[in-house]
N, C-alpha and C positions, 0 to 999 in steps of 0.2 A: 701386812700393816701392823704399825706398834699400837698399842695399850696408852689412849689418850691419857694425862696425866688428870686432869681440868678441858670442860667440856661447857657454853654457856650454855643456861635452861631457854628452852622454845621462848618464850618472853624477853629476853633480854636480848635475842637473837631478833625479834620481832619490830623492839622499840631502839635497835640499833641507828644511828644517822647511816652507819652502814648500808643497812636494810631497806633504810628509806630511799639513799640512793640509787641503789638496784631497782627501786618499782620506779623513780619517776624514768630513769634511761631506758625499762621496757613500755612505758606507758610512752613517751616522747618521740624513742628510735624505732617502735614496734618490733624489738629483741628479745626473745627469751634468756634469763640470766638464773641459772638455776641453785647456782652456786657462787662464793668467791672466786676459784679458778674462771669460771665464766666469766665475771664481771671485769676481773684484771686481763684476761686476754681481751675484751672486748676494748677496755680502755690500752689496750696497747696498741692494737690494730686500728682504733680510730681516735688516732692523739687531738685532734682539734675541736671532734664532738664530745671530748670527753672534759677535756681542760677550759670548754668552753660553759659547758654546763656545770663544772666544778665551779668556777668563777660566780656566778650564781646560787647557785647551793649554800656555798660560804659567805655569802651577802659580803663581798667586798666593796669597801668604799670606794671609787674611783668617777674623776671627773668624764671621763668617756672611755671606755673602753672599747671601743673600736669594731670595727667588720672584721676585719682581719684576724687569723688567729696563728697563726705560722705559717714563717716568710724562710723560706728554701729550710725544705722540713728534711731534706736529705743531708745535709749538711750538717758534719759532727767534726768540730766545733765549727761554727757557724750560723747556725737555726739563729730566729731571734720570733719572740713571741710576743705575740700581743702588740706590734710594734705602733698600733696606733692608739695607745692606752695612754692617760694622763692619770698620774694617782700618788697619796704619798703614803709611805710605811709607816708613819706615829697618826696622822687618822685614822687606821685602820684599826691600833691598838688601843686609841681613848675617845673609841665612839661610843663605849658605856661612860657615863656622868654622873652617877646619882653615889650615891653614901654607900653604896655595897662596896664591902672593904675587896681591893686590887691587890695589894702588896702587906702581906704583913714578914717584918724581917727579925733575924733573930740570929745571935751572935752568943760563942761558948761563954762571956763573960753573963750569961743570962737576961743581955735584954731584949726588949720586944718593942716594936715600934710598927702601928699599925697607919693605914692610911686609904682611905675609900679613892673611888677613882674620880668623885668629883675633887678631890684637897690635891689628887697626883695630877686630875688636869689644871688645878691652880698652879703648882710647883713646878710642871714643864711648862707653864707658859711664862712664867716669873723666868727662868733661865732662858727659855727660847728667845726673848725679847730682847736682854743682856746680850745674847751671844750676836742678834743681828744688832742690835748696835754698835757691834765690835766689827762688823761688818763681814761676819760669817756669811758665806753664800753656797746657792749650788757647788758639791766638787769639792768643796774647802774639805778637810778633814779635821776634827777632834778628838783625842786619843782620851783615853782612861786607865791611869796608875791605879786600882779600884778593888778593895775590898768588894763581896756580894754583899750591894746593901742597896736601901732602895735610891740613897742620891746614885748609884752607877743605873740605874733604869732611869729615869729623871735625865740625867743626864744625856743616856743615849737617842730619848726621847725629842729630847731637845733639839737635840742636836740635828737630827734625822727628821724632825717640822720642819726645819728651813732646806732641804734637800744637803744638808753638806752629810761627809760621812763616818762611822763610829767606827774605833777602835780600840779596841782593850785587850790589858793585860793583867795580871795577879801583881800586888805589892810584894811577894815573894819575888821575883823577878829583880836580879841583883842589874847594875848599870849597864855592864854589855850586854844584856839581854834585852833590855831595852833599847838602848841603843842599836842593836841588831834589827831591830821589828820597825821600832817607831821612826830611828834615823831615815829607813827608806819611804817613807811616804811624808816627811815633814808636816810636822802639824801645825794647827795654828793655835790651839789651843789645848793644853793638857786639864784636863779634872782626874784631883789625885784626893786620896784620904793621907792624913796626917802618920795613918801609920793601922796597923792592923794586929791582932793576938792569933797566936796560936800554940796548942797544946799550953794552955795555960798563961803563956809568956804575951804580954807587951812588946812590939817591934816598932820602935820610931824609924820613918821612913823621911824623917822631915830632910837632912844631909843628904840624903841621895835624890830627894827630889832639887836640892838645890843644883848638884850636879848634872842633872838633866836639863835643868832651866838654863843652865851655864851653855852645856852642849850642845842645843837646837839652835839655831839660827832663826829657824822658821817661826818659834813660838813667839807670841805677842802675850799671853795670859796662863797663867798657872792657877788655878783655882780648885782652894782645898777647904774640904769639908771633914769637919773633927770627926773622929773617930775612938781614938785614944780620950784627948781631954776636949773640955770641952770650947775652950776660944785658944789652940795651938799659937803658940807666937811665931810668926811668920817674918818676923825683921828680917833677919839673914838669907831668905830667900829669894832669890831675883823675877820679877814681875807675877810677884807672889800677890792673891786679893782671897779673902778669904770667902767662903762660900755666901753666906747669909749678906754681904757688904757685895758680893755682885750681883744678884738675883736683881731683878727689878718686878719689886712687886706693885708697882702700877698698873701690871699689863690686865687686860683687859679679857683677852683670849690668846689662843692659838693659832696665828696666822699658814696653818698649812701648806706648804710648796706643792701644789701638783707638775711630779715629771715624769718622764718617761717611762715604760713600765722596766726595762734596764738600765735606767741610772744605776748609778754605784750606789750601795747601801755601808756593804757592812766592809771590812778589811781583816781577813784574820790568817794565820800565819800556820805553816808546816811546824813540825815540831823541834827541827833545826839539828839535830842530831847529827844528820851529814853535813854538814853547811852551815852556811846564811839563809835562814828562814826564808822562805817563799811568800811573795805577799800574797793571798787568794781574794780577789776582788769580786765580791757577791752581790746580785742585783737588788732593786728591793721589792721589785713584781715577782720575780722566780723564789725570792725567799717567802716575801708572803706567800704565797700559793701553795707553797710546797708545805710549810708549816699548818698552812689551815688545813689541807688536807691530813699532814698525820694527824696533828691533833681534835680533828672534830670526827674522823674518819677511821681510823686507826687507833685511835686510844677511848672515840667516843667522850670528849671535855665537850663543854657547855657551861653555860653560866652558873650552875649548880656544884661547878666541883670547885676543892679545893687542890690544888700541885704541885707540889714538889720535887725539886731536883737538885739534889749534892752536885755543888759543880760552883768553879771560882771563875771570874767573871776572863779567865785566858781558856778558857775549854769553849768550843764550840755549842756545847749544850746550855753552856747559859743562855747563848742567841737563842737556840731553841726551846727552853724555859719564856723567855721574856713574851714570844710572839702569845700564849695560854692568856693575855691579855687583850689577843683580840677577839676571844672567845667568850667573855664577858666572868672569867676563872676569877677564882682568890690565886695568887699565889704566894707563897709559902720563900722565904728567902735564906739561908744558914751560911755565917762565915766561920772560918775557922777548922779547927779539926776534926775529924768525925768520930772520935772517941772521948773529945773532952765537951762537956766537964767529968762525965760518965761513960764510961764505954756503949750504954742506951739511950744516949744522949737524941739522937733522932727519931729514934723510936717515941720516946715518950715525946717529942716537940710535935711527932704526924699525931698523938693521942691527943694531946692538948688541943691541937689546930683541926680536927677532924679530914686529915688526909684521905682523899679519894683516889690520889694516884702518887706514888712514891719513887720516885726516879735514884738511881745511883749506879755504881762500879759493878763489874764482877768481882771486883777485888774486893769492896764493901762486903757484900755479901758473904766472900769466903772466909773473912777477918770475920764476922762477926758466929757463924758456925766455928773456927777457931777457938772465939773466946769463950764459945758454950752457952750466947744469948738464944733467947726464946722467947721472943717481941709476943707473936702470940700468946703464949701465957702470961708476960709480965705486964701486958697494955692493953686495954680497950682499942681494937683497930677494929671495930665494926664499923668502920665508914670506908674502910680501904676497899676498894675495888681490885685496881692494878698495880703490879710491882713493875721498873720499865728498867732494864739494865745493860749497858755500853760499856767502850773503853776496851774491853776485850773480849775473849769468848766465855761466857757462860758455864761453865762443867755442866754434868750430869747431875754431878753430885748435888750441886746448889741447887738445881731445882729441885731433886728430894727435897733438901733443904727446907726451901721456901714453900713448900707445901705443908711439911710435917710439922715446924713451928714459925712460922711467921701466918699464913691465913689459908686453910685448904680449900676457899671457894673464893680466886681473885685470877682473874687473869696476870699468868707471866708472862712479858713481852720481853723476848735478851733480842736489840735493836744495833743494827751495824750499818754505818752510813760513814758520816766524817768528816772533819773541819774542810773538804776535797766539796763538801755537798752541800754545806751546813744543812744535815736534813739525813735522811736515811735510806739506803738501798732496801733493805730488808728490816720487819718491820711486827707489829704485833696486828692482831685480827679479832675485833668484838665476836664475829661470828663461827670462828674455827676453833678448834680444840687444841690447849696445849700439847706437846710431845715433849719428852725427856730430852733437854740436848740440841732442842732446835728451836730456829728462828722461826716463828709461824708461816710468813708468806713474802712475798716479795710486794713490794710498796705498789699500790695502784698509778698504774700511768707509766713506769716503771721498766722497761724494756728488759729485764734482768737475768743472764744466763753464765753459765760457766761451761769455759772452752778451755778445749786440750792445745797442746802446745801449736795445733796445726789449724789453731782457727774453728778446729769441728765442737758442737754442743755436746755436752756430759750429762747423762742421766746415771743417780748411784756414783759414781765417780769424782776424784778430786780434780779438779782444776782452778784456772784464774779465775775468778768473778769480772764481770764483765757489764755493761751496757750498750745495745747495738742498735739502740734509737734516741733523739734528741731528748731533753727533758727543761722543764723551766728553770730550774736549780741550781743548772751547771755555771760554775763561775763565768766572769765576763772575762775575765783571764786575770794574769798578776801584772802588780803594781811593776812599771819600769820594763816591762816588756812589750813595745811597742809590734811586731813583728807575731808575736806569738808564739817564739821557738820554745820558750821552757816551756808553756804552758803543754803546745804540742808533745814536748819528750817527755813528760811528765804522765800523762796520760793517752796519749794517740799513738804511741811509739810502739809497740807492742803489735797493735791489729790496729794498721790503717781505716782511719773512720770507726772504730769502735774502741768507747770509753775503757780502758783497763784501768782499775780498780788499786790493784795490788793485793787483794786476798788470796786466801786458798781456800775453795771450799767446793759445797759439793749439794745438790739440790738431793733431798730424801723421797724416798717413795711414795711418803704422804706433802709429796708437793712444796714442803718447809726447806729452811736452810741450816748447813754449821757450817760455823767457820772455824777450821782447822788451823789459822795464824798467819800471817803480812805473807804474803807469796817472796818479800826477800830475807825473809829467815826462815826458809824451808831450809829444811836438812836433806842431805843427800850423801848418805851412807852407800858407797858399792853402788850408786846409780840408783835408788830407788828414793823417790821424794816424799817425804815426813813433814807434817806440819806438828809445830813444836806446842800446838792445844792438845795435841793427841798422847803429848807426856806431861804434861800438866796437869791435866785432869786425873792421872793417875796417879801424879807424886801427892796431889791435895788431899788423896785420901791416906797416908799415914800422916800420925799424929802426930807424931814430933815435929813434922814441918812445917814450917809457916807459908812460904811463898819459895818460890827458885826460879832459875833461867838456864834453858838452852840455848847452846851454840854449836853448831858446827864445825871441829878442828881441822884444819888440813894436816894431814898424818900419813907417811908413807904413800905417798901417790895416791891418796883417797881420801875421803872426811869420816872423821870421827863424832860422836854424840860425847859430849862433856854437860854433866849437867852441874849446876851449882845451888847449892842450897840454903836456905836462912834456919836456923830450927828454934825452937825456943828456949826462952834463958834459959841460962845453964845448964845445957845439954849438949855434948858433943857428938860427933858424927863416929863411929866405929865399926868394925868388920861387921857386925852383926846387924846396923841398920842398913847399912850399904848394902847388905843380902836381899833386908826386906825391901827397900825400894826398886829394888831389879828384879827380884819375884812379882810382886805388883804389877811395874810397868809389864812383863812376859807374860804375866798370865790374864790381862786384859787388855792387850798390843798385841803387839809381835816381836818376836826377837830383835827385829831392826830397831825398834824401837829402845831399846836396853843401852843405857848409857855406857861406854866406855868406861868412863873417869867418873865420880861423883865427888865433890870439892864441896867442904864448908866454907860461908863465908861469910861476916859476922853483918852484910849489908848489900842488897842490891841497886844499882845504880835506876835510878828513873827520871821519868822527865817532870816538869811542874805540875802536870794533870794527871801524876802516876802512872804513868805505862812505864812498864819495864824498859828498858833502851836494849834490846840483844845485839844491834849491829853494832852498837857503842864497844860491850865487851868481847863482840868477835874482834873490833879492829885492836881493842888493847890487847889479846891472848896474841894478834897476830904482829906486835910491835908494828900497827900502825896507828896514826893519828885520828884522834878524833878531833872534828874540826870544829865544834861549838859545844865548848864545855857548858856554855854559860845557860844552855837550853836544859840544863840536868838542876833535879832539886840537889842533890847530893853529889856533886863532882869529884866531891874528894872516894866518895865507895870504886871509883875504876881504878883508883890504887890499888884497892885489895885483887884484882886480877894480874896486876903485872907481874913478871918473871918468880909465876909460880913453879919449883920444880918438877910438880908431881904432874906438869903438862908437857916438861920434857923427859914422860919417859914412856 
């Protein structure tokens, strides 16, 4: 066994919601539960006593929830939960009312705008009221062009009282991207901000919003809330009303819709890389549930804490930020860049705010070891508990990291799930000990194993990640596919009736997880499979580099490892680092692991929530097309991989 990093003291193990729900399932089921592994196979092996007593536990609001708890529990995809529940998703988020601040939001240009949850349930009810006399209904959709600010919560709030359903994207998001996303589920109604900053700069969005008003057929209202200035002139907009002049602040309350516990809630999108964005259509029973379990259960929130989470209102984790609302949370809201105004820029916003849980990137983190911050020393974070970080794998090294200066007594959670769950496969744990490098445990309720290419479970070994039991979470399938074939190939295609994932990774001896990178951008050097975390974590520790990407060449009747690298200004790449990068990689890998080719390159391509895009540059090295540029923050960096010579030699 490893050398726990971070371990909690008896006490806080004790006054766990965790804790607590291990004693009521053995005082209830008459079970002994002695441990976490105990209690997650027990909630595995008994999905309906367990997601039933969950439902309780988390005091959800719902008009009845039913006898029934899963209706053809064999059936993946299929299952349907909860099926005789009446309930809606913004009750459940503003059934606190009183002056305890909900939302405080805060933008690089340094403001701050705070708002208790009785003034947020005035404000979604002033919109909610508007939008139904626009004659929004069940089913209708609402989209959001949407800085992270609190009108996009308001908004989605809103929107989601009257049972219709929320979708958003980042104002970064140039027109076909939009158009990609929003054209296929036709809205009725867009909420956009006037325009949004970043890294310092002002971005008027007002011209492109008018293009989209142009392009929808479907929309009847555009409704934009200043962001930039402060009364935006909207003349040239078409069925343009500006925010403050639609609200109807008559309204009284919040007339709640109670529907089904699978109504549509949320719409959020693949990251379009291959393609045409895939709609992912998310319940609003399976999301709440799933969220109040990570977050009362897995991260331990409650009405005491304050949360935050780096993330723009088209990542998935914003959904999972918003829901710490029905947890009776402050949350914590940031637009813009994560280095400006300051490169400590968050850091000292979690000091200010008295952050108890700090969400963001692995990338965040490695940028900020990079720049040689040390939040720890430079800030008062004695209210920080947990650090919770996504998006990709975690290195080793970060979590040194994050131990030695950011807080040595806080739980790390490095959390992998995905816009596929909005929610998380694997997950962090109040009760368990961190490990260098790993995921803590696999999500309660959670069915979660990794199989060899033949379908068989891996202990120690790499494999697919997988799910081979129903769960509330799982999308109700995508927008426009009536049939369910993509949704099928998308995920069921792999192992008949069981969820594949797309990871690579690999369950460790202390029961935890890593994941070693997207199972289709494994490398396959000579026939042996390389997950491309496994050279990243080793390139992050020299210093010259900043960030890089692998890919797999096809070379001489076999794949090659090409790595590519970012380094810092004014520093070129030469025989002598290229030595040390491949000593490195060799001497904490393996030879297979040793790049080929090692290429500078002054930018690598990613998508708008930052993830590197590698199948992008494997199809540019291999002169094929990439089919949605528009899904790329940067589309112009796949330039720099085309008809490099030093690939043909």
């Amino acid at each position: 066994m490893a050398k726990p990093l971070w371990q909690p003291s008896p006490d806080a193990v004790e006054a766990s919601h965790m804790t607590a729900l291990m004693r009521r399932i053995e005082q209830v089921h008459g079970v002994a539960l002695p441990d976490y592994a105990a209690l997650h196979a027990w909630s595995v092996d008994h999905p309906e006593a367990f997601w039933c007593l969950l439902w309780d536990d988390v005091d959800i609001v719902a008009d009845t929830r039913g006898e029934r708890v899963l209706e053809h529990p064999e059936a993946m995809p299929g299952a349907r939960w909860f099926p005789d529940a009446r309930l809606n998703f913004a009750a459940n988020l503003l059934s606190r009312r009183d002056a305890h601040p909900a939302l405080i939001a805060h933008d690089e240009r340094g403001r701050r705008r705070e708002l208790g949850y009785d003034e947020l349930y005035r404000q979604v009810a002033a919109l909610a009221k508007a939008l139904r006399e626009l004659g929004i209904a069940p089913g209708d959709r609402v989209a959001g062009f949407v800085p992270n600010s609190e009108h996009a919560v308001i908004a989605m709030l809103a929107t989601t009282s009257l049972g219709a359903v929320w979708s958003s994207c980042s104002p970064d998001f140039g027109f076909q991207g939009v158009l990609d996303r929003f054209g296929q589920i036709e809205p009725r109604v867009l909420i956009a901000a006037d325009g949004y900053t970043w890294n310092g700069k002002a971005i008027d969005t007002r011209d492109r919003l008018a293009e989209i008003a142009e392009a929808f057929d479907s929309l009847e209202r555009v409704v934009v809330f200043p962001f930039l200035a402060d009364s935006p002139d909207l003349t040239d907009m078409p069925k343009a009303v500006a925010w403050d002049d639609f609200l109807d602040n008559e309204a009284e309350g919040v007339d709640f819709v109670a529907l089904p516990f699978d109504h549509p809630l949320y719409i959020l999108y693949s990251s379009g890389t291959t393609g045409t964005p895939k709609c992912i259509v998310h319940s609003a029973g399976g999301t709440l549930l799933q969220h109040l379990k990570e977050h009362r259960l897995h991260t331990d929130i409650d009405a005491t804490d304050v949360v935050f989470y780096y993330t723009t209102c088209g990542w998935m984790m914003w959904n999972w930020l918003v829901s710490g609302l029905a947890s009776g949370a402050t949350l914590v809201l940031f637009d813009g860049a994560p280095f400006a105004p300051s490169p400590d820029a968050l850091w000292a916003m979690a000091e200010r705010e008295g952050v108890t849980v700090f969400g963001t990137s692995a990338r965040y983190l490695a940028a900020c070891e990079k720049a040689g911050l040390r939040p720890g020393y430079d800030h008062d974070l004695s209210s920080l508990r947990a650090v919770l970080s996504t998006g990709s794998a975690l290195s080793h090294e970060s979590f040194d990291y994050v131990y030695r200066d950011i807080k040595a007594d806080l739980l790390l959670a490095s959390i992998s799930g995905g816009t596929d769950i909005v929610s998380c496969f694997a997950l962090g744990c109040p009760i368990r000990p961190v490990y260098r490098g790993q995921l803590q445990c696999r999500g309660l309720g959670m069915a979660v194993d990794v199989f060899d290419d033949d379908g068989r479970p891996l202990r120690g070994e790499k494999g697919e990640l997988v799910c081979t039991r129903p769960f509330p979470a799982m999308p109700i399938g995508f927008w426009n596919d009536p049939q369910g074939e993509r949704y099928h190939e998308a995920y069921f295609a792999t192992f008949p009736g069981i969820w594949a994932h797309g990871d690579y990774a690999e369950i460790t001896a202390e029961d935890g997880l890593i994941i070693h990178g997207r199972s289709d951008a494994v490398l396959n050097p000579g026939g042996v499979r390389i997950g491309t975390a496994e050279i990243y974590r080793q390139v992050e520790k020299v210093e010259e580099v900043l960030e890089s990407l692998c890919i797999g060449q096809e070379w001489q009747d076999d794949i090659r490892v090409v790595l590519f690298v970012r380094l810092r200004e004014g520093l070129t790449l030469d025989d002598a680092l290229r030595r040390r990068i491949r000593d490195t990689i060799r001497a904490n890998a393996t030879p297979r692991h040793v790049p080929a080719k090692i290429l500078q390159v002054e930018d690598l391509p990613r998508t708008l929530s930052g993830k590197l895009v590698e199948l992008a540059v494997r199809n540019v090295v291999h002169g094929r097309p990439v089919k949605n540029r528009e899904a790329l923050a940067n589309p112009e960096a796949l330039a720099l991989f085309e008809d490099l010579p030093e690939l043909r030699e």
